[in-house]
N, C-alpha and C positions, 0 to 999 in steps of 0.2 A: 439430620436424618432421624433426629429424635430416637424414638427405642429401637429402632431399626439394628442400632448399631449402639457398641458400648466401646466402653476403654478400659484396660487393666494393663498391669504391670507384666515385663516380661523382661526376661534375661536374653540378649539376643548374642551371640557368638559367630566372628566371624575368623577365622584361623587363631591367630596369638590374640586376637580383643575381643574386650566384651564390655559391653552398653547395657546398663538399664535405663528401660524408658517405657515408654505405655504404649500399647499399640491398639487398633484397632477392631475390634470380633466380631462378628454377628451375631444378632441378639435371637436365643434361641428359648421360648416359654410354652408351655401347654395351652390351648386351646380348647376345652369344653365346648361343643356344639349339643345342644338340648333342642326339640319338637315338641312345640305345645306343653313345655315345660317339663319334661322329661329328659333324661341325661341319655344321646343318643350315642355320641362318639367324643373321644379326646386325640387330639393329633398334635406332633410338635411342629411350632411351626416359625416364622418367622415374624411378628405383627406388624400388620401393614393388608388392606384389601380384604378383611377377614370376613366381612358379608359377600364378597365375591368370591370368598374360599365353601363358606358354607353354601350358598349357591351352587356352585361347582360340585361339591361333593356329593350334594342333596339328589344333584340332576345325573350324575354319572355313578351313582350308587341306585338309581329307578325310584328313590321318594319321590322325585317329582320330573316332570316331564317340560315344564315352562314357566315362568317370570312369572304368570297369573297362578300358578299355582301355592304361593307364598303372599299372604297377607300384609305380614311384616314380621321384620328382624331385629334386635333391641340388646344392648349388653348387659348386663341381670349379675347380681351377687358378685364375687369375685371379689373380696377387698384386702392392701396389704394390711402391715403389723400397724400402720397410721391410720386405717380406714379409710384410705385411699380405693377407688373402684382400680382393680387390676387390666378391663377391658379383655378379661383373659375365659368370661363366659359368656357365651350368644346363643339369645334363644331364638329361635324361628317357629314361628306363628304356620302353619299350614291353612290355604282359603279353603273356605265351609265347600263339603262334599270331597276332601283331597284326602285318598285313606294316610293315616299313620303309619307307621314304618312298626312291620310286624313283632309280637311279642317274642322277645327273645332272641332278636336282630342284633342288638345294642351286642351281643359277644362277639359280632366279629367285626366291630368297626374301632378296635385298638388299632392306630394307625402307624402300623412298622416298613420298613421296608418288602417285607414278605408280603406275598398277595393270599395265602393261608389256601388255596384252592388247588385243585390237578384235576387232571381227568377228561376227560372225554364228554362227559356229564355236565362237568363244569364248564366248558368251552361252549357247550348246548343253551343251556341255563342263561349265557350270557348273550349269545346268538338273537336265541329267540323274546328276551326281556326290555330288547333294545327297543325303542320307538322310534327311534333314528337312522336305521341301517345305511348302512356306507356304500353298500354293492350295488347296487343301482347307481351310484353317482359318477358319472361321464368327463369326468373334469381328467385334462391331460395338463402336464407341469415338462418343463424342454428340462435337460441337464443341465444346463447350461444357469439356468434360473435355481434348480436347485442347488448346484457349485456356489452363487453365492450365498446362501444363506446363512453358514456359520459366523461367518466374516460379520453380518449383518447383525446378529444375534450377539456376538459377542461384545461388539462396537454400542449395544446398549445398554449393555449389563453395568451398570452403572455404581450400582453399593458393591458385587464382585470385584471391583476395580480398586475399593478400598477396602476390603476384608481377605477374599480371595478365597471365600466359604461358603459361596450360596450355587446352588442349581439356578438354570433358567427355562422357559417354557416362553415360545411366541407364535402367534399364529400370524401365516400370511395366507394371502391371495396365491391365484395361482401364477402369475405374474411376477410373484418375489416381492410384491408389497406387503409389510409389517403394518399388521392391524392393532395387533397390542401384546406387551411385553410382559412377565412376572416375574419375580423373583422369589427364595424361597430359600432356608435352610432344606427342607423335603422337595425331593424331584415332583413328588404325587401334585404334596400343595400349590408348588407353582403352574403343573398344570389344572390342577384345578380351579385356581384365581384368574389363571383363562377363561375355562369354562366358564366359570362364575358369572365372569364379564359378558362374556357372550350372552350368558342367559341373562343377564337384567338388560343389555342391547336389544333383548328379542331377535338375533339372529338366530336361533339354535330350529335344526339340526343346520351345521357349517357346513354347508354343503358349497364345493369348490373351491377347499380350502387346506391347507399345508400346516400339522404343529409340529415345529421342530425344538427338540429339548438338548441340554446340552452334555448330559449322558447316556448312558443306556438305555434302552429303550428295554422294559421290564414287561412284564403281563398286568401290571395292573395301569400301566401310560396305555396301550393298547385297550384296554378295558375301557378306560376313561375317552379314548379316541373316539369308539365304536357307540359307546353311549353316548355322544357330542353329534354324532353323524358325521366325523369329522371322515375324510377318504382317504389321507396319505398321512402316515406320522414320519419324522426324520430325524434321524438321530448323530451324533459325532461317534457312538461308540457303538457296541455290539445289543442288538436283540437276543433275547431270551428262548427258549426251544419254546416256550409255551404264547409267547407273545404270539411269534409266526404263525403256531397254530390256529391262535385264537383269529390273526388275520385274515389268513388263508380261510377259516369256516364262516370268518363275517364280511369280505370283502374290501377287507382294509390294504391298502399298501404299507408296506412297511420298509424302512431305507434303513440301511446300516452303516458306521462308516463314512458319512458324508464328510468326508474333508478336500476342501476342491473338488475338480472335475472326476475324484475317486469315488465311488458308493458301491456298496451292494445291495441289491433290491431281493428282497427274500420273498415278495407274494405282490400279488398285480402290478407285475412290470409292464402289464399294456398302458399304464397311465400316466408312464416315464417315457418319452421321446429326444431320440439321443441328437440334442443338438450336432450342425455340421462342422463346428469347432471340437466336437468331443470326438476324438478317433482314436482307437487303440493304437500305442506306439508300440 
């Protein structure tokens, strides 16, 4: 898995024994993403897909709208105590006529888990920034189809199965078909190396499409949803009071809760169709 993943030592204790031995982590480094050579944002992230993370980010942060809008992306400076390239800074070239990402942007693209925003203002700002909107999109999904998706999701988390430290992010069809998987120390990044993907596919806006993550669903997965054009996001654990909002004002679905035939659907439940296997008991 290469840097994916490391080894170090650990003391592991189980009742009266104790083993040392090495175990396996996830490899967790910074990421400098720079615009026509400029330092835009630093995120921690996992390496692995990182031109599909700055893609992602580029496209659900409004620098860019589609694949043609990026010329090319290239890994620049970064080197360790050997002079070794780190692969840990990627510049992105923006194509001629694609404005730059305004002065004075670069403060709020520290990438934490906070989404750094509130308000009413803010949920607008986002609303209307989007070139993608969700609310118009007519795609219905059965429960039935959403009940498996965890199972599906988890069953491909593949370096999670030998660390047990990474978030996931996949988008399917509405059918319950898995288009493509991420993985990610950062819930953001892995949806973003979605996005990413999608954007150099040239599918974007995902229209008739499902991304389900494997925690919480925050305001800034909803954020990234709504900028993707994506229509339903689905989550294993609870949505955020600002997520919903931001749904509910851009036309996103949003699922809470998805573990089997259980979910709570917190905004456009007309695009949830309760299969005839699913009956309240």
């Amino acid at each position: 898995m290469g840097r994916i993943t490391a080894r170090r030592p650990v003391v592991r204790l189980r009742g009266d024994h104790r083993v040392d031995r090495p175990d396996t982590l996830v490899v967790e480094e910074p990421m400098e993403l720079r615009v026509d050579g400029r330092a835009l944002a630093v995120t921690m992230r996992t390496p692995g897909h990182d031109v599909e993370l700055a893609h992602g980010f580029l496209l659900t942060e409004g620098v860019i709208a589609s694949r043609a809008d990026i010329a090319a992306a290239r890994y620049c400076d970064g080197v360790d105590d050997e002079g070794a390239n780190t692969y840990n800074v990627l510049d992105v070239t923006l194509a001629p006529g694609v404005a730059a990402p305004e002065t004075g942007v670069e403060r709020n693209f520290y990438t934490t888990s906070s989404c750094g925003v509130c308000g009413k203002g803010s949920l607008d700002a986002i609303r209307l920034r989007t070139k993608h909107s969700p609310a118009d999109d007519d795609v219905v999904v059965t429960s039935d189809t959403l009940a498996g998706l965890p199972d599906t999701l988890r069953a491909a988390q593949k370096v999670f199965d030998t660390t047990g430290g990474l978030h996931a992010a996949a988008l399917f069809t509405a059918d319950g078909d898995m288009l493509v998987l991420r993985e990610d120390v950062g819930r953001h990044n892995a949806v973003d190396k979605v996005v990413g993907w999608a954007t150099e596919q040239d599918r974007v806006p995902l229209r008739g499409t499902i991304l389900m993550v494997s925690g919480r669903a925050s305001f800034e997965l909803a954020q990234k949803a709504v900028m993707a054009g994506i229509p339903i996001l689905a989550a294993v654990s609870a949505p955020s009071s600002l997520a919903v909002d931001l749904a509910t004002e851009s036309g996103l679905t949003v699922i809470g809760f998805l573990r089997g035939r259980s979910m709570n659907i917190y905004s456009r439940a007309d695009r949830v169709l309760m299969s005839e296997s699913s009956v309240d008991e």
